[in-house]
N, C-alpha and C positions, 0 to 999 in steps of 0.2 A: 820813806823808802820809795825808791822809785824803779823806772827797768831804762831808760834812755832811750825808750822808743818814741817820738814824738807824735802826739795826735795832731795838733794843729801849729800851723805858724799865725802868730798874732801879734796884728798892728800894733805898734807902738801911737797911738794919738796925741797925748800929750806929754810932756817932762816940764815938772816943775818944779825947783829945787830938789828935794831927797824923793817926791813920791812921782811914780809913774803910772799916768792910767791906758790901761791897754784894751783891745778891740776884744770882747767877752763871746769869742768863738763854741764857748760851752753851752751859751743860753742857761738855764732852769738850773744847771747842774751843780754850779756853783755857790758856795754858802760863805758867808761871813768867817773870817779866822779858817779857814781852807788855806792848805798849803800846795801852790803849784809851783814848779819850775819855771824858770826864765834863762835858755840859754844855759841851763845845769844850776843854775841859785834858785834853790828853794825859797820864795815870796811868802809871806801871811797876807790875804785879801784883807782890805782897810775898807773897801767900800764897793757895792754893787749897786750900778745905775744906767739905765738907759743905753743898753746893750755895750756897754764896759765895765773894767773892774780898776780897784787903782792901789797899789800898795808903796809901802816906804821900806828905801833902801839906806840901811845902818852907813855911817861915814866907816864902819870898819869895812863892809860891803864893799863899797865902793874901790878899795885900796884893792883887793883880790879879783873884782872883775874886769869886766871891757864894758860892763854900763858907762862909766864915763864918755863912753866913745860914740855910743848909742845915739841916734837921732829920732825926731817925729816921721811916722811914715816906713822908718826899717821895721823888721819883723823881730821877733825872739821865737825862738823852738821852744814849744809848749808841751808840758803832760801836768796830768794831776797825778795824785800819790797813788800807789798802787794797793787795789786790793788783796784783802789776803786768799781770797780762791783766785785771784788774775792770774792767766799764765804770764810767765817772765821770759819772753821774748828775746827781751836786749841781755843786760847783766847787771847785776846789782847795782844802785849808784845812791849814792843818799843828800843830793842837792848842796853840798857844801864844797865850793866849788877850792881846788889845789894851787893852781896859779891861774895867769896869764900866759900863751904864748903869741909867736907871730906866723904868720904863713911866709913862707917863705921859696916855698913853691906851690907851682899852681897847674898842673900839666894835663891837658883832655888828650884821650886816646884814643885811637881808631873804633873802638866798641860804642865810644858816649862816655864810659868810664872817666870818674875824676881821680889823679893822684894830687894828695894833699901833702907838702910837709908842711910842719910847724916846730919851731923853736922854742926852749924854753931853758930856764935856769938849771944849769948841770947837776945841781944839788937834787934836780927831781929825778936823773935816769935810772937811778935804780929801780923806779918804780915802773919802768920799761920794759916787756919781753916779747919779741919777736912772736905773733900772733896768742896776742892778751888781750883782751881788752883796754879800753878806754873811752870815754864820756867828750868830746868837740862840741861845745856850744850844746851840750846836753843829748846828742846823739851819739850811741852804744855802736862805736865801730871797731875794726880789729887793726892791730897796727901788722904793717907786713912790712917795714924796715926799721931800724934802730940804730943811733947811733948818740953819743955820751953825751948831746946838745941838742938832737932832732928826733924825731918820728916820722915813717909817711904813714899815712893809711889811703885807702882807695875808696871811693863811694861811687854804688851803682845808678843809673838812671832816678829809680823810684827815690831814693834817699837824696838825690839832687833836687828833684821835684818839691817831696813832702816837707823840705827843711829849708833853711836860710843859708847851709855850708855853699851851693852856688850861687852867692851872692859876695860870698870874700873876695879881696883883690890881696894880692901882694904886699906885706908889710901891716894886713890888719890885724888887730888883736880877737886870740878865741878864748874862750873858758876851757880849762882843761882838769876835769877829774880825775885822778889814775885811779884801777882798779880798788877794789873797795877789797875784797879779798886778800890781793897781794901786798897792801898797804901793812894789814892786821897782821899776817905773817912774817913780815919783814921789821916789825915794832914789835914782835913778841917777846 
């Protein structure tokens, strides 16, 4: 279980067929078989060395992310799992990431503010409501438009900074969780 608030952005250093080993921004913190996020996919660590960590990503994995797309050198939005005294910040997410979408706008505003949309399979909007939640590359943001094929959300300065989402262009693939809540209720 996680909150989608991201601690750290961490390097991607190498990709080698299914395992990727990433820049170990946690230092000490991290243990063997620890479960962190990558961009909202929950990772098992395979290996601790030499200020990185490296884990493998299932071929079913694969088919539901934008790892594919991933290169040496971009970042992933990082958290570990949450404790159980941690305050929950963001909003429930549980690292198993929903689809893919696309950006498909990209728009800065007079403030610094970013408006994002992203596209995705219509089969998902149900799981859409006009300031709900939602998980983008594993950051806990609020959607403030909707419509049967898109979302926007808005992200402020600091969430541009601390994360990877100012780093999309136009037409890139994101991870997209929808609420964790609304999912259960709506499956009931």
């Amino acid at each position: 279980m996680f909150t989608g608030i991201i601690e750290k952005k961490s390097k991607i250093l190498k990709i080698e067929d299914s395992r990727f080993t990433v820049e170990n921004c946690f230092r000490d913190e991290l243990k063997l078989g620890q479960s962190v996020a990558h961009d909202g996919a929950c990772m098992t660590l395979e290996k601790i060395k030499d200020g990185s960590y490296s884990f493998f990503v299932m071929e079913e994995s694969f088919k539901k992310l934008n790892f594919h797309a991933k290169r040496v050198w971009e970042y992933f939005n990082t958290e570990r799992s949450l404790k159980a005294d941690d305050r929950i910040d963001g909003h429930f997410v549980s690292g198993h990431i929903d689809t893919t979408g696309e950006i498909i706008t990209y728009e800065r505003l007079d403030d610094n503010s970013l408006i994002l949309g992203v596209s995705f399979a219509k089969e998902h909007s149900k799981y859409t409501i006009e300031k709900w939640s939602i998980a983008l590359n594993w950051v806990s943001l609020t959607i403030i438009d909707v419509s049967s094929w898109y979302i926007s959300v808005s992200l402020i300065p600091l969430t541009q900074d601390w994360t990877n989402l100012w780093d999309l262009k136009l037409w890139d693939l994101i991870n997209i969780e929808f609420d964790m809540l609304g999912k259960y209720i709506l499956n009931k």
